[in-house]
N, C-alpha and C positions, 0 to 999 in steps of 0.2 A: 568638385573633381570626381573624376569616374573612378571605382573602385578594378582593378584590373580581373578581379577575381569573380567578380559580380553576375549571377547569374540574370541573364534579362529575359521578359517575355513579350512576342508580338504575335497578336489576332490579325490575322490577316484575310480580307477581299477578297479575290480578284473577280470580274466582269467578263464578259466573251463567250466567245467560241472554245468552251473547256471541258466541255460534257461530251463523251462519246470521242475524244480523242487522247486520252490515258495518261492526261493531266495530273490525276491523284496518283497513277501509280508512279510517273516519272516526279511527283514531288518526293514521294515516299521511298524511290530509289535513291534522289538523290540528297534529301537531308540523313539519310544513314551516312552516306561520303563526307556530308556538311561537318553531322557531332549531335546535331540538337534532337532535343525531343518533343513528342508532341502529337501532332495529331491532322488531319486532311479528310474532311466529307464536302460533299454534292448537298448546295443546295438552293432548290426551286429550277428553274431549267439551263441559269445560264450564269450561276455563279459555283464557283470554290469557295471553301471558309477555311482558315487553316492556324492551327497556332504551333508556336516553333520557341519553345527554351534553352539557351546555352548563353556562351559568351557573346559581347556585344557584336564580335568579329562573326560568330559562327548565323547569329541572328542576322544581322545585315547580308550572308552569302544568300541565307535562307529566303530573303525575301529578294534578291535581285532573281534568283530563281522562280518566283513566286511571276514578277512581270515577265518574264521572258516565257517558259512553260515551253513542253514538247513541240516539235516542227510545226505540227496537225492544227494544234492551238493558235487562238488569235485573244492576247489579252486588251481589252476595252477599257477596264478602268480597275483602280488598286486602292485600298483603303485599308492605312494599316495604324493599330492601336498599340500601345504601349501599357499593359498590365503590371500589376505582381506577379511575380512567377511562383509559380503552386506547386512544383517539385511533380514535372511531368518525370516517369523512364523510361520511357520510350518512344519513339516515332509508329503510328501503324495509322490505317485507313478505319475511321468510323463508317458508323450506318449513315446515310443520306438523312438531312435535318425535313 
């Protein structure tokens, strides 16, 4: 049974047309609205990496956001892990991997 109070964390993919179309900044807008924390860098030419800490609800907004991404964007493929969560506090944009 899930604990309701449980912080979860998911590593998140995505694949596509996500570079050069403001992908990270519109993740990083909108997991501040979400709740979670965490983090969004570019990496190689045509993937996001992105991990995202909160509740199980705020995690799952986090990654539906994650497949869909700005107008501009076209996501191709999503691959998301299920960690321990490390006690992210905040959401912000890293350096490209």
């Amino acid at each position: 049974m899930q604990n309701p109070g449980e912080i979860v964390r998911a590593h998140v993919w995505v694949k596509g047309r996500v570079q050069g179309v403001g992908f990270r900044a519109h993740v990083e807008y909108f997991a501040g609205g979400i709740g979670v924390s965490g983090w969004v860098r570019n990496v190689g030419w045509d993937t996001v990496e992105a991990v995202a800490e909160g509740s199980r609800e705020q995690v799952d907004q986090f990654i539906q956001l994650m497949k869909t991404g700005p107008r501009a964007s076209r996501v191709d493929e999503i691959r998301v892990e299920e960690e321990p969560a490390q006690g992210e506090q905040e959401f912000g944009v890293k350096r490209s991997a």
